[in-house]
Each structure stands twice: as C-alpha cells, then as structure tokens.
Backbone as numpy.savetxt, mean C-alpha at the origin, in Angstrom:
# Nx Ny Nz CAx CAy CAz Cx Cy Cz
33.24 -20.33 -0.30 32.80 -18.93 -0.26 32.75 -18.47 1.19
33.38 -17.08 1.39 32.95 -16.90 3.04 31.68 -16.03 3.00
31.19 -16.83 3.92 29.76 -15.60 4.43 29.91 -14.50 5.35
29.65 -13.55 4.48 29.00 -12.02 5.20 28.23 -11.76 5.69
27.98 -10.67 7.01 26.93 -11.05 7.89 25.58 -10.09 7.08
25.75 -8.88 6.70 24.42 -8.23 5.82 24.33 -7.06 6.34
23.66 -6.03 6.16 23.24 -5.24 6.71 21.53 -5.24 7.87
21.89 -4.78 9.12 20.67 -4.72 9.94 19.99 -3.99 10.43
20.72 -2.29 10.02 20.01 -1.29 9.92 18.63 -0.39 9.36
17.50 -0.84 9.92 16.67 -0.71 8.99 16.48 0.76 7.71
17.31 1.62 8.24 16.93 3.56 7.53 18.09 3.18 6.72
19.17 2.34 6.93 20.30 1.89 5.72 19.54 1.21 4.68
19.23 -0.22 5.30 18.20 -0.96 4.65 17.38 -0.45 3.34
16.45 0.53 3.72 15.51 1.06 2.66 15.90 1.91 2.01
17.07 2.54 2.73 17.86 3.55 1.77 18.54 2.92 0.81
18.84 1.78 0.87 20.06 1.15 -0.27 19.42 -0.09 -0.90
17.65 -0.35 -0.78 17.04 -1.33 -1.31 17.38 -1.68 -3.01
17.29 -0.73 -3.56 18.22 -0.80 -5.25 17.27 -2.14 -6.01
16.17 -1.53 -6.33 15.23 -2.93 -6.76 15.93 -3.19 -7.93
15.90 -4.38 -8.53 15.94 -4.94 -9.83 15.52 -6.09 -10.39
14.32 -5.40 -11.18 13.24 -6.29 -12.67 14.20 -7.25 -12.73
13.40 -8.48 -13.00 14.12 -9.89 -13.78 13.56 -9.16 -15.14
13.91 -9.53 -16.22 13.46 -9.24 -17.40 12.25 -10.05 -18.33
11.79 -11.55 -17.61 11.13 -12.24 -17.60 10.27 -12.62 -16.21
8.34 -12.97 -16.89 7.66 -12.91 -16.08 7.86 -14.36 -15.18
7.66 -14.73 -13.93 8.07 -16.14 -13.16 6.88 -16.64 -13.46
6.77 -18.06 -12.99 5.61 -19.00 -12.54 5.92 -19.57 -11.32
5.22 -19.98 -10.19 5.20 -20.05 -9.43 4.26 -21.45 -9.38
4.77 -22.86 -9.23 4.32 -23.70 -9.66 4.22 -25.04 -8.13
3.20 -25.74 -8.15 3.26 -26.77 -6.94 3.85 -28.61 -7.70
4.71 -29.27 -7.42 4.65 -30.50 -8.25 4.69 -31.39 -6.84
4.58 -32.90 -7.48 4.97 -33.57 -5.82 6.63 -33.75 -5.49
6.55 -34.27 -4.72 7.80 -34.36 -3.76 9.21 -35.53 -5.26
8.68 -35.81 -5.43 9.29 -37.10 -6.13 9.41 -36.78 -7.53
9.03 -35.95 -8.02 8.39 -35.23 -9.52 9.86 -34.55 -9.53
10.55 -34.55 -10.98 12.02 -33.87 -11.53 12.01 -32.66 -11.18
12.85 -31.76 -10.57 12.87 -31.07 -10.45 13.22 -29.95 -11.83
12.22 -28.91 -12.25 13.25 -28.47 -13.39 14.65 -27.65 -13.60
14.75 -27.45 -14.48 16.45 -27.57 -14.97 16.29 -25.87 -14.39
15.56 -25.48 -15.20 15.45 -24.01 -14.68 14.61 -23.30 -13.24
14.65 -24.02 -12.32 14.12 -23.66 -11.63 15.15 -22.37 -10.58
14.00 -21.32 -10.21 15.01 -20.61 -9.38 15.00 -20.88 -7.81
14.06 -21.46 -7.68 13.37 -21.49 -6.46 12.69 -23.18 -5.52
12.97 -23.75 -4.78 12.47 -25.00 -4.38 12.47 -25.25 -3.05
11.12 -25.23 -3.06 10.94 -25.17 -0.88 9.81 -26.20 -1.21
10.60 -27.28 -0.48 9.55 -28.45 0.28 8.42 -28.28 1.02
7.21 -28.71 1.12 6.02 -28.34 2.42 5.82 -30.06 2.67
4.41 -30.12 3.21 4.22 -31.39 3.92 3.03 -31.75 2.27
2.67 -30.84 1.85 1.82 -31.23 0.80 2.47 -31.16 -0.69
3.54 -30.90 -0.75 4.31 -30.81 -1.81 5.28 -29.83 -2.19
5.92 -29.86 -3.35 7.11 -29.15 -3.80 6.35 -27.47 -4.14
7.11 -26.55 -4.08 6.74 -25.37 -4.59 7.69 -25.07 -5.75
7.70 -25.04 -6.72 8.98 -24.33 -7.46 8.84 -23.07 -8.49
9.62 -22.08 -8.24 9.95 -20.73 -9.36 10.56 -21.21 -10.36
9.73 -21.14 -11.53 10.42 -21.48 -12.80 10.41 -19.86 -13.69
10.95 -19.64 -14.80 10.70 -18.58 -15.84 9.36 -18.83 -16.88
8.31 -18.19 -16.38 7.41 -18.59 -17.12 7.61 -18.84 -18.55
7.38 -19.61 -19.78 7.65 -19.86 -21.03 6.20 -19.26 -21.93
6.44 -18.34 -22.63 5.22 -18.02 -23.08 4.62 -18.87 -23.96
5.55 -19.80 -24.59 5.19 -21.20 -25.91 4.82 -22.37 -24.93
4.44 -22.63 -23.56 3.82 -23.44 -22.81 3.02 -23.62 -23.28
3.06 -25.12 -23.90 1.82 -26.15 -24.15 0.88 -27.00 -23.45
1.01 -26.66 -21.77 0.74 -27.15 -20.83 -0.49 -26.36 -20.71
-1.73 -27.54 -20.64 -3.31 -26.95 -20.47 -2.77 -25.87 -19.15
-2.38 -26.78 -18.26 -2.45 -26.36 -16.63 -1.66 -25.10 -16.54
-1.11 -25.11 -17.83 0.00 -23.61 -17.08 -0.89 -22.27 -18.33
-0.97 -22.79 -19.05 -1.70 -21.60 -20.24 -2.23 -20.09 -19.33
-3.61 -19.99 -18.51 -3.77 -19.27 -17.37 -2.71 -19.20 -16.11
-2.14 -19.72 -15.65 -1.89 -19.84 -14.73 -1.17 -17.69 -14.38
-1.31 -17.46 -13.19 -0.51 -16.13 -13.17 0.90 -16.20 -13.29
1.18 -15.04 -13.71 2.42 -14.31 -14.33 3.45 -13.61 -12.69
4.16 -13.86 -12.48 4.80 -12.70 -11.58 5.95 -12.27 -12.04
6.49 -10.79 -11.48 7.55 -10.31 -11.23 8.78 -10.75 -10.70
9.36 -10.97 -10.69 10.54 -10.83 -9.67 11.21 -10.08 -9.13
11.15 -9.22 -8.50 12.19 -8.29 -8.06 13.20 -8.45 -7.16
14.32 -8.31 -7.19 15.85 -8.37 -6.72 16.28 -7.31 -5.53
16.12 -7.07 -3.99 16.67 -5.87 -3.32 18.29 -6.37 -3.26
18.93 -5.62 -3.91 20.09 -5.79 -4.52 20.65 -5.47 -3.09
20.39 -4.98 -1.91 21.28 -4.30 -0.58 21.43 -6.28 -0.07
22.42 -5.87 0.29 22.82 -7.78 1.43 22.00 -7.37 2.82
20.88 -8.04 2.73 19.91 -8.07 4.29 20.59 -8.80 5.26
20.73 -8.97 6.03 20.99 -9.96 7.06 19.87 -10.56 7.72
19.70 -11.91 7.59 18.92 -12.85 7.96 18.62 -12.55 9.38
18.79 -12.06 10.34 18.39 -11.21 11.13 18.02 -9.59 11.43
18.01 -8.80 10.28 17.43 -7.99 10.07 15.82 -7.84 10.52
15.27 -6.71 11.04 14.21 -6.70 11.73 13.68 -5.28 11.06
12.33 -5.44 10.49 11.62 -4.18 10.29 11.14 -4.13 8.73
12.40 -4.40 7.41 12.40 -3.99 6.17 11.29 -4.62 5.46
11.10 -5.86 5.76 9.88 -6.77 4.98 8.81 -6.30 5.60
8.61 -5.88 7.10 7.08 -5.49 7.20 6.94 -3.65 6.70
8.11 -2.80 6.08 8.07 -1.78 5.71 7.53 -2.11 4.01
7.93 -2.72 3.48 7.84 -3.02 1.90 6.39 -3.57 2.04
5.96 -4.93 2.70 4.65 -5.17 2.35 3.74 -4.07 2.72
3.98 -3.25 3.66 3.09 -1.93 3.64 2.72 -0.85 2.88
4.53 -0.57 2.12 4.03 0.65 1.31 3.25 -0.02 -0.03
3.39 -1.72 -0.53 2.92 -2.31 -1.31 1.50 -2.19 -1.21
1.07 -2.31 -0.04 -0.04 -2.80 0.69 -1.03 -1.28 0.15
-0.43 -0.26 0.09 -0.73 0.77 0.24 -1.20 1.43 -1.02
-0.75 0.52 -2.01 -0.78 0.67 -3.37 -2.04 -0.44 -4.13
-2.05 -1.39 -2.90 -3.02 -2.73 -3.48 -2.36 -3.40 -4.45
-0.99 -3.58 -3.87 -0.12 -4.83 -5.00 0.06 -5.97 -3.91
-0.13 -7.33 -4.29 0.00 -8.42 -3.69 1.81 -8.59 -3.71
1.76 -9.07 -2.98 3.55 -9.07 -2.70 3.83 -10.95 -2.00
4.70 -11.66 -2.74 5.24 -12.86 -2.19 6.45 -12.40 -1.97
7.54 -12.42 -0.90 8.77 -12.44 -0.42 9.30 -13.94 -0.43
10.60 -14.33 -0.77 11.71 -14.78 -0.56 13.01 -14.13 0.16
12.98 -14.83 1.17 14.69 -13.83 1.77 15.63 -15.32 1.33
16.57 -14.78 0.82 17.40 -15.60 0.17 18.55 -14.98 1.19
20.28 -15.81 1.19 21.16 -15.67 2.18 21.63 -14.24 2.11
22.13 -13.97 0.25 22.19 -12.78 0.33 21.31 -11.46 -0.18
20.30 -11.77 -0.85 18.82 -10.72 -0.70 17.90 -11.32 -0.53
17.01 -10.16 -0.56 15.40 -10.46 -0.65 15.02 -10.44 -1.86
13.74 -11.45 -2.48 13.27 -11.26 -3.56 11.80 -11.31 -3.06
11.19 -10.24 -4.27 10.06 -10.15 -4.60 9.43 -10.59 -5.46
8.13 -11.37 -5.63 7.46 -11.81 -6.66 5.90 -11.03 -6.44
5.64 -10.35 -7.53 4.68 -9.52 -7.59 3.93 -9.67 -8.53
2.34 -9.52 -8.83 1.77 -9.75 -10.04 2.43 -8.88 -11.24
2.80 -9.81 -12.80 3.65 -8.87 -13.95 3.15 -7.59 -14.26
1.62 -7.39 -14.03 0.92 -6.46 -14.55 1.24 -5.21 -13.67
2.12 -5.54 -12.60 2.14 -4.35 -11.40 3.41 -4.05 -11.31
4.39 -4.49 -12.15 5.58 -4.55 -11.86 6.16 -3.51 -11.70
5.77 -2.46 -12.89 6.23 -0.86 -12.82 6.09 -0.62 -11.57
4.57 -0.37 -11.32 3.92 0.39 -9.94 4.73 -0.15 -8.36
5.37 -1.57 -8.50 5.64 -2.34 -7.44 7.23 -0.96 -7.09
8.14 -1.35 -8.45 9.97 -0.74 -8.52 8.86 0.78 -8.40
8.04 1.42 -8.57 8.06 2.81 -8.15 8.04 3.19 -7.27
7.24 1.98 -5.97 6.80 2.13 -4.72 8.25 1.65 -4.00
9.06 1.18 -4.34 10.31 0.61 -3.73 11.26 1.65 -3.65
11.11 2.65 -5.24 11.84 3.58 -4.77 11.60 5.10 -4.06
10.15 4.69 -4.10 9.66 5.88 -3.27 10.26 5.72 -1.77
10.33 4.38 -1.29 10.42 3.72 0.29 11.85 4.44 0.09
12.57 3.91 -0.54 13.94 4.24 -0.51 14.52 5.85 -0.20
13.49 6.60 -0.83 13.97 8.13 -0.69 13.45 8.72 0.45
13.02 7.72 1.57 12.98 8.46 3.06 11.58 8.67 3.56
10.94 7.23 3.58 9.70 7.30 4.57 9.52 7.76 6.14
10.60 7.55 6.52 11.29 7.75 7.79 11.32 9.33 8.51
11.22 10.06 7.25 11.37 11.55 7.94 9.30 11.81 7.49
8.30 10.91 7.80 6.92 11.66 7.31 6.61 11.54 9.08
5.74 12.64 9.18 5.25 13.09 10.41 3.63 13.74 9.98
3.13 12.96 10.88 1.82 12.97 10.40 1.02 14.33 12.09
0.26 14.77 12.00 -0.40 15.98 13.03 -1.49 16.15 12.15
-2.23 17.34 13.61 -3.57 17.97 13.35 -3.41 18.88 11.99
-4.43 18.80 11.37 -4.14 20.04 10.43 -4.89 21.20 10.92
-4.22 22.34 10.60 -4.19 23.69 11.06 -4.82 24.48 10.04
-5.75 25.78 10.15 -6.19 26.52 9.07 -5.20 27.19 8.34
-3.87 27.43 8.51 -2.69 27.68 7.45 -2.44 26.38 6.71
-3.07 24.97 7.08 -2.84 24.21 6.06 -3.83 24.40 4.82
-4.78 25.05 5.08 -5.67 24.40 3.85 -5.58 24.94 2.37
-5.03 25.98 2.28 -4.15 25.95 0.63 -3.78 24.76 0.13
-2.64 23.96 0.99 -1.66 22.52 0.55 -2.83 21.76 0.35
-3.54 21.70 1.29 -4.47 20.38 1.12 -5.54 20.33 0.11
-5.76 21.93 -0.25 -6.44 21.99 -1.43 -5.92 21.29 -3.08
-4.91 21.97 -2.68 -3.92 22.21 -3.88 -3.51 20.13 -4.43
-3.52 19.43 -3.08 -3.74 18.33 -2.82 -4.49 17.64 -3.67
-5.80 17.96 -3.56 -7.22 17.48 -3.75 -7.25 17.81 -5.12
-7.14 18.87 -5.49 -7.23 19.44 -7.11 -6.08 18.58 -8.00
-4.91 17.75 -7.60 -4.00 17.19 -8.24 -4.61 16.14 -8.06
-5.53 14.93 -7.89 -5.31 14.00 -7.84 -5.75 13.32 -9.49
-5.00 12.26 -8.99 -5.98 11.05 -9.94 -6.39 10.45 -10.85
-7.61 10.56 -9.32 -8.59 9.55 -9.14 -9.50 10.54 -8.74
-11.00 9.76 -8.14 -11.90 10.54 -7.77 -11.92 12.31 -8.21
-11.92 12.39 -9.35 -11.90 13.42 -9.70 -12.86 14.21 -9.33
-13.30 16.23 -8.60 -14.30 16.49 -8.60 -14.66 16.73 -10.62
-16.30 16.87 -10.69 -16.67 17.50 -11.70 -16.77 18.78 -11.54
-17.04 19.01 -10.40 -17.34 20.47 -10.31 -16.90 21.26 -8.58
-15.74 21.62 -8.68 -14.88 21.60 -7.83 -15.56 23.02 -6.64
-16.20 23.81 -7.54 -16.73 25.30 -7.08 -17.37 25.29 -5.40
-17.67 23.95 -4.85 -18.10 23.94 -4.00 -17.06 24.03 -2.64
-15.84 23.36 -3.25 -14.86 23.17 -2.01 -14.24 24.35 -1.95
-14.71 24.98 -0.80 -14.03 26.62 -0.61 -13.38 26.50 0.66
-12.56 27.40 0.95 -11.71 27.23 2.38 -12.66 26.71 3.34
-13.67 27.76 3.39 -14.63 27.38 4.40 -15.16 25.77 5.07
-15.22 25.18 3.63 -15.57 23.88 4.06 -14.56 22.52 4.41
-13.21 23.43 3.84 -12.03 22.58 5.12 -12.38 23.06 6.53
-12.30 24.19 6.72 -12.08 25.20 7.79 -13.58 24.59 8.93
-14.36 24.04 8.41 -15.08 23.26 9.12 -15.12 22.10 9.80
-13.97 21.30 9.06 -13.45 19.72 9.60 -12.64 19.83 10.28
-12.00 21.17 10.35 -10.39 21.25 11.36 -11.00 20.19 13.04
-10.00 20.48 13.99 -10.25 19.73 15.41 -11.18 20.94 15.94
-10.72 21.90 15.90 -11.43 22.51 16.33 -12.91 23.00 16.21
-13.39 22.20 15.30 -14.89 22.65 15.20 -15.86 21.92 15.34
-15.06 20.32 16.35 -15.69 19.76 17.72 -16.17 18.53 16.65
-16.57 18.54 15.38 -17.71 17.82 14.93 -16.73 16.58 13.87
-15.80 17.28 13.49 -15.18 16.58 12.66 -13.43 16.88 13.34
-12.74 16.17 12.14 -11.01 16.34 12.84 -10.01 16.25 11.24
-9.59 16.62 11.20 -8.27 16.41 10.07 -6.70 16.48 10.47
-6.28 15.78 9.37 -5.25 15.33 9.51 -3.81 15.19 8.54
-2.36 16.18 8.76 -2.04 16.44 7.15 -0.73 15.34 7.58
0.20 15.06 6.32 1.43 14.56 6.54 2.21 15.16 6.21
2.97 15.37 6.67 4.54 16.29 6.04 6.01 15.40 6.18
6.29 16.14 5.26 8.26 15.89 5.30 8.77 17.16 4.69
9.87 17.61 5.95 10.37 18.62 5.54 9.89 20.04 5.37
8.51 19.92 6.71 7.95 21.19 6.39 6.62 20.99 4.95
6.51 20.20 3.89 5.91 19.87 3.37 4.77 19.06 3.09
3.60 19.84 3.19 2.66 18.46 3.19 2.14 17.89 1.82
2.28 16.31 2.30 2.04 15.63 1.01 0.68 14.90 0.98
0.21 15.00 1.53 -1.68 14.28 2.18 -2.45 14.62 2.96
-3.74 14.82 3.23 -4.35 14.55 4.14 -5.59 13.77 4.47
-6.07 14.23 5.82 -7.59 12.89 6.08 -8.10 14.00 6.78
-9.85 13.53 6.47 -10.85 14.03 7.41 -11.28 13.02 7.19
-12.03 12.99 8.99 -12.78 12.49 9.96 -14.04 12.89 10.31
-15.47 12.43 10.05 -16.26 13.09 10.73 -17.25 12.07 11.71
-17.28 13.06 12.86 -17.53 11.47 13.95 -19.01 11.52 14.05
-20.04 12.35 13.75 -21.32 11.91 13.71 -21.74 11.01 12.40
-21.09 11.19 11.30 -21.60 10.21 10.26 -20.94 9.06 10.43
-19.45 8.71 11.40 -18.84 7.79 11.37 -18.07 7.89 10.22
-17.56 8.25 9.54 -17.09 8.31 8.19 -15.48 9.06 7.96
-14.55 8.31 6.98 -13.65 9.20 6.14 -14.15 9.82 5.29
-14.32 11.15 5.65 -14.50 11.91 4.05 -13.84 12.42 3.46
-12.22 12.37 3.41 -11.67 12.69 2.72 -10.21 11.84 3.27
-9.70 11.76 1.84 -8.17 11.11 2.42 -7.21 10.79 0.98
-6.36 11.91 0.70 -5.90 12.33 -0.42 -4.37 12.22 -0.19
-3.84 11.52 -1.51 -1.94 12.17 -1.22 -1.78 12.46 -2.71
-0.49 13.36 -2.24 -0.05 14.10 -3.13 0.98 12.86 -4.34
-0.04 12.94 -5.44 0.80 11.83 -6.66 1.84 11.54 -7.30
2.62 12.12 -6.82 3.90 12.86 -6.77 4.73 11.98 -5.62
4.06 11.54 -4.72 4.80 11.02 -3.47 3.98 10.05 -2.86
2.98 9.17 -4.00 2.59 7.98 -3.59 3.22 7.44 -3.64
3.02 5.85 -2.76 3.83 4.73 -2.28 4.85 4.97 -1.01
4.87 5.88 0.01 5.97 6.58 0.78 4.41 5.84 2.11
3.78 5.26 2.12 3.15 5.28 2.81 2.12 6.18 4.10
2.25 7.29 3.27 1.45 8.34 3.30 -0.15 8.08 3.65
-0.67 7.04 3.05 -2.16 7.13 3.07 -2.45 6.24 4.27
-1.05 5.29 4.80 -1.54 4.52 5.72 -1.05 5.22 7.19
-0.50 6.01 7.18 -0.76 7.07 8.23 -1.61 7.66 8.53
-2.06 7.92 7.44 -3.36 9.59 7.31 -4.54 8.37 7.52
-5.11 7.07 7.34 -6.17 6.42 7.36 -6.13 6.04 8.88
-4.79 5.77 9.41 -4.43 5.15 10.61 -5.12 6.43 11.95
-4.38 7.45 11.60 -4.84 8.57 12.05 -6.43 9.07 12.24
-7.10 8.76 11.10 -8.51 9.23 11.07 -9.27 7.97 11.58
-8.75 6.73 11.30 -9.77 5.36 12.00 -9.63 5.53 13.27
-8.16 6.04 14.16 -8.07 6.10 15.66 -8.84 6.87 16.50
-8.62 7.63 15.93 -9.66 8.97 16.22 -11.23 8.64 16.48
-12.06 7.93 14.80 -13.43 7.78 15.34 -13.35 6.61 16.25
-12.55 5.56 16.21 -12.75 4.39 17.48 -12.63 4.86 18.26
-11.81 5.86 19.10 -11.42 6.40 20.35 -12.51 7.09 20.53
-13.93 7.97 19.21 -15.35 9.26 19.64 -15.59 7.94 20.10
-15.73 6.79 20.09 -17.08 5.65 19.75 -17.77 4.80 18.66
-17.21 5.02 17.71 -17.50 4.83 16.20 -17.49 3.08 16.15
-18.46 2.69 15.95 -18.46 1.21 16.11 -17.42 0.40 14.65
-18.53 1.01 13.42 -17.98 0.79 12.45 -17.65 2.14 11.43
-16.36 2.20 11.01 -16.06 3.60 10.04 -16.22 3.00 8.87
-16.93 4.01 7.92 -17.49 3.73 6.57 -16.40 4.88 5.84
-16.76 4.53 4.42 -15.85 5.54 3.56 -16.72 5.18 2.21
-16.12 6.05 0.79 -16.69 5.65 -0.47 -15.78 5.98 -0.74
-15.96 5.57 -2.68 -14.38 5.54 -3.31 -15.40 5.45 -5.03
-14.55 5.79 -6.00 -15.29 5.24 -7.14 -14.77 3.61 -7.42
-15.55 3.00 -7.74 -15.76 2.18 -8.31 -14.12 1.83 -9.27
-13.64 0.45 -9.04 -12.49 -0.29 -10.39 -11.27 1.29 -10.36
-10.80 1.42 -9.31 -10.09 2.81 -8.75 -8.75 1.37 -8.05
-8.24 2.21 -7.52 -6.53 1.81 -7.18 -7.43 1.63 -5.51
-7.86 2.52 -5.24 -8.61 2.85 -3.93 -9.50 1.37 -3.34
-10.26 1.55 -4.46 -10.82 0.27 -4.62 -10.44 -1.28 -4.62
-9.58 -1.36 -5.26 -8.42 -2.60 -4.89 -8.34 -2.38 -3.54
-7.41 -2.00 -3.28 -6.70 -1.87 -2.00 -8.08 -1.77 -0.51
-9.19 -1.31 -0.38 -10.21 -1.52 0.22 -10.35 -3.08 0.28
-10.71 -3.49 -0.76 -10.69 -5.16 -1.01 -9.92 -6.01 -0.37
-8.76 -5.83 -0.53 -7.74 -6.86 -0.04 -7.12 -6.05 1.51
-7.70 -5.19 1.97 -7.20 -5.23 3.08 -8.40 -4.90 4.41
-9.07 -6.11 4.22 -10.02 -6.07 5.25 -11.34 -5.24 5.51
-11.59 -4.28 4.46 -12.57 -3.69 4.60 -13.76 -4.26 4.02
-15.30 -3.82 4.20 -16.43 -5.16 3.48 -16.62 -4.07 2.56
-16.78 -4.25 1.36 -17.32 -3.99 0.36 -18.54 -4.01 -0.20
-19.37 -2.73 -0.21 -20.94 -2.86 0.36 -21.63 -2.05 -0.74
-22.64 -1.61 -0.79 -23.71 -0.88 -1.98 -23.00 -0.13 -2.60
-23.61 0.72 -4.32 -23.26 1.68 -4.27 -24.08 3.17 -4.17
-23.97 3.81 -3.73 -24.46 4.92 -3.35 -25.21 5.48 -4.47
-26.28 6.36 -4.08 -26.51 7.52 -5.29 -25.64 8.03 -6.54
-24.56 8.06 -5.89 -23.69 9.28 -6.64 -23.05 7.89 -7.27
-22.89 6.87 -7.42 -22.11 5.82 -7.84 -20.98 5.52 -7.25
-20.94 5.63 -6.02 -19.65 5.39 -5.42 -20.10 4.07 -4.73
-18.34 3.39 -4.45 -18.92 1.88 -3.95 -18.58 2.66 -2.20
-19.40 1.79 -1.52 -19.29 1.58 -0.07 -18.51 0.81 0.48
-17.36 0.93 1.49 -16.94 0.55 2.24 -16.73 0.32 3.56
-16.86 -0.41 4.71 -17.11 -0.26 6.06 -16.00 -1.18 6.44
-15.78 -0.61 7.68 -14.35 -1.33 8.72 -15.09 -1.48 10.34
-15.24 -2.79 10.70 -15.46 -2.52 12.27 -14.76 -2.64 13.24
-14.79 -2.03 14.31 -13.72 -1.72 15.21 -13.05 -2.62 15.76
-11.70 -2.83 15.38 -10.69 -3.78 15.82 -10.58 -4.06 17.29
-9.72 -5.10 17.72 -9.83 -5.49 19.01 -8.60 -4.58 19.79
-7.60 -3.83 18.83 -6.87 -2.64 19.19 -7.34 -1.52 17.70
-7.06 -0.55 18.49 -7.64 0.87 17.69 -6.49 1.08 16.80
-5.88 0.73 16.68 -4.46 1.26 15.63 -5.01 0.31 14.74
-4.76 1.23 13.78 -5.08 0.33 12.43 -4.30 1.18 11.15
-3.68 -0.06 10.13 -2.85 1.09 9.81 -3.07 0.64 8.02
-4.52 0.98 7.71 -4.44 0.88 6.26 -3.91 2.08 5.76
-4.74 2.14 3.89 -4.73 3.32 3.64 -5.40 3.50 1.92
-5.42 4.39 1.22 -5.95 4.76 0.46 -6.31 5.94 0.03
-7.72 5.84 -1.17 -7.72 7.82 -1.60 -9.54 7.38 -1.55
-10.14 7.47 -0.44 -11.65 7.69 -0.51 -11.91 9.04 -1.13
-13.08 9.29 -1.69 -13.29 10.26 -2.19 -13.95 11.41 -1.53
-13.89 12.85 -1.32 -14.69 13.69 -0.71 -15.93 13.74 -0.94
C-alpha cells in the first residue's frame, strides 16, 4: 500500500471532519500482556501494566466483569489527518468539553477515532458537525446597548434554566451590566454580524450572572469564549475566586463538574453553587449556561 501524507490544515481539517457512528456500542477492556488477544478486537496498545483492547461490546456477555462495564461510541473523522497535523484534537476535545461529553481519541494512520460515552453519541456527531460548519469565523467583544434585543431574545430561547417569570428582565437591567456602567461588564459572540451568546460579569459579587447561547448553535464553542471572556475580566478587577449557579442535574451542571470547577451548596432558590479560583494564568477557557 503507498502512504499518503493527510491533510494539515487545520480550517480544512474541521471543515471536512465527516463524523461516522459505528453502529455498535465498543468496550474498552484491560487484559495482561500474554492473555489471547480477541478475534474481534479493533484496537491493541501495550502499556507497562498491561494490554488495552477495543472490542464490540456483546450485549449476550456472560462475563460478571463485563455485564456493567461502560458502553462507548465510536466515532470515525472520515477526513485523512496527518500524523502531524497540529490544532484539530485540541479543537474537538473543546467543543466536546463544552457540551460535558467525555471524549477518548485514537489517531490511527489514516483517521482519528472517537470513543465517547453510547448515551452521548447523538449530542457528541451534533457537536462535530456544528465544529465543522465554521467555528473559526466566531468573534467574541463588548456588548453594546444595540445588542440587547439579541441577547434577550437569547435568554428567552433557552433550554435550560428556564425563567418562571421572565417580567423582571427589562432592557434596563441588561443596560446596567454593559462596560460602561463601571460595576459590571458583558460580553456577546457573533458570526457574521450575528449574535449567538452572551456573558455577564459582575465584579463586586465576583460572579457570572449570566452566560447563555443560542440552541440553535450549541457545540460551536460559543460558551467557552463567552466564560473565557467573563473569568478574564474578574481575575484581571481582582476577583480571587469567580462563583456562578446553574440548576441542579442540567448539561451546565455536568460540564461545571468535570471541568475543574468545586461544586458547592445549594442556594435559596435551588440552584447548585459553583466556584473557580484564580489560575496561575488568567485565560481560562471553559464554558457553559449558568443561570441569571
């Protein structure tokens, strides 16, 4: 067979990622070094503590040890990467990241594979093809008082964190978080003239109080701009540690969890608490939908 060198363009790259479902869930299994390898295995990487191997999970497994064991995805980026390619795997675990899906990579000679929990599999190929249709053109800025229609309009589509009783959020009380009103700061994202999210900041409570994208254009990594944006900001007032809330068993909520934030009381209103303390660099580039 002759080898091809791949593609190393990263805006080609994500443009031509082309996910594709295995049709069966994997297992992801440890045996020792000396132990048969199976017949069906897709996958076999040696360590110093033993064999790893991808088999097709069997749902008629009579094996105590495998009965629980987790389920994954597989997903296929059908584009030829080149083993020197730079950028695409830390773009994918992000917009994943962004969603609160755990992500295992394989770069194989001629793709990348993904193994993802089965239960996420949809949400994983939605977020792949969101990446694909042009993360590259989002530009994140101050938001301006001609934004706050979008960002309303924003807030009223989501979800999650639903308001019950919305009557309170009037222009006025965006029109208070803008930069300009010294106390707080916001922050919208656009593509194309379009905004699809935003964040407020307020630097005397230390806090995100708001940080919304448009559902329509989650997974584009939208929220980890707009969070990146509003954490820089209070580390740069002084903000030792930035807090946020979220409801409770939320997408929001995941994703808080597994990416470094502590997970703390819940509030009056039933929201869980979250706190972040200030990194040893100020860029920080989670993301999520805290609630207003």
């Amino acid at each position: 067979m002759t080898a091809t060198t791949g593609e190393t363009d990263l805006q080609r790259l994500l443009a031509g990622l082309s996910p594709a479902l295995a049709p069966r869930p994997r297992a992801i299994r440890t045996q020792a070094h000396d132990a048969p390898v199976p017949a069906d295995a897709i996958m076999l990487f040696r360590e110093d503590e033993g064999a790893t191997v991808v088999v097709e999970a069997d749902a008629g497994d009579s094996n105590a040890a495998h009965v629980d064991e987790p389920r994954w995805a597989q997903i296929t980026l059908r584009i030829h990467s080149s083993l020197d390619a730079i950028g695409m795997m830390a773009a994918i675990a992000a917009a994943l990241a962004d969603r609160g899906i755990p992500c295992n990579a394989v770069s194989a000679y001629f793709h990348d594979h993904l193994f993802v929990p089965w239960a996420r599999r949809d949400d994983a190929i939605g977020v792949l093809r969101a990446l694909a249709s042009g993360e590259s053109t989002l530009r994140v800025r101050e938001a301006v008082e001609s934004d706050i229609p979008a960002m309303h309009a924003i807030r009223m589509d989501v979800r999650e964190n639903i308001l019950s009783d919305p009557s309170w959020l009037t222009p006025d009380v965006y029109r208070a978080h803008l930069g300009g009103a010294g106390a707080s700061n916001s922050w919208v994202c656009e593509r194309d003239g379009r905004i699809l999210g935003f964040s407020v900041a307020r630097h005397a409570q230390g806090d995100i109080w708001a940080l919304f994208v448009d559902p329509a254009h989650e997974g584009l990594g939208i929220g980890r701009r707009l969070i990146a944006a509003a954490t820089d900001w209070l580390f740069a007032q002084g903000v030792d540690i930035v807090s946020l809330s979220t409801t409770p068993d939320t997408r929001a909520d995941a994703f808080y969890r597994v990416n470094g934030w502590q997970r703390g009381e819940l509030t009056d209103k039933g929201e869980v608490m979250f706190r972040l303390p200030r990194p040893s660099s100020h860029s920080l580039r989670h993301s999520g939908q805290p609630t207003c």
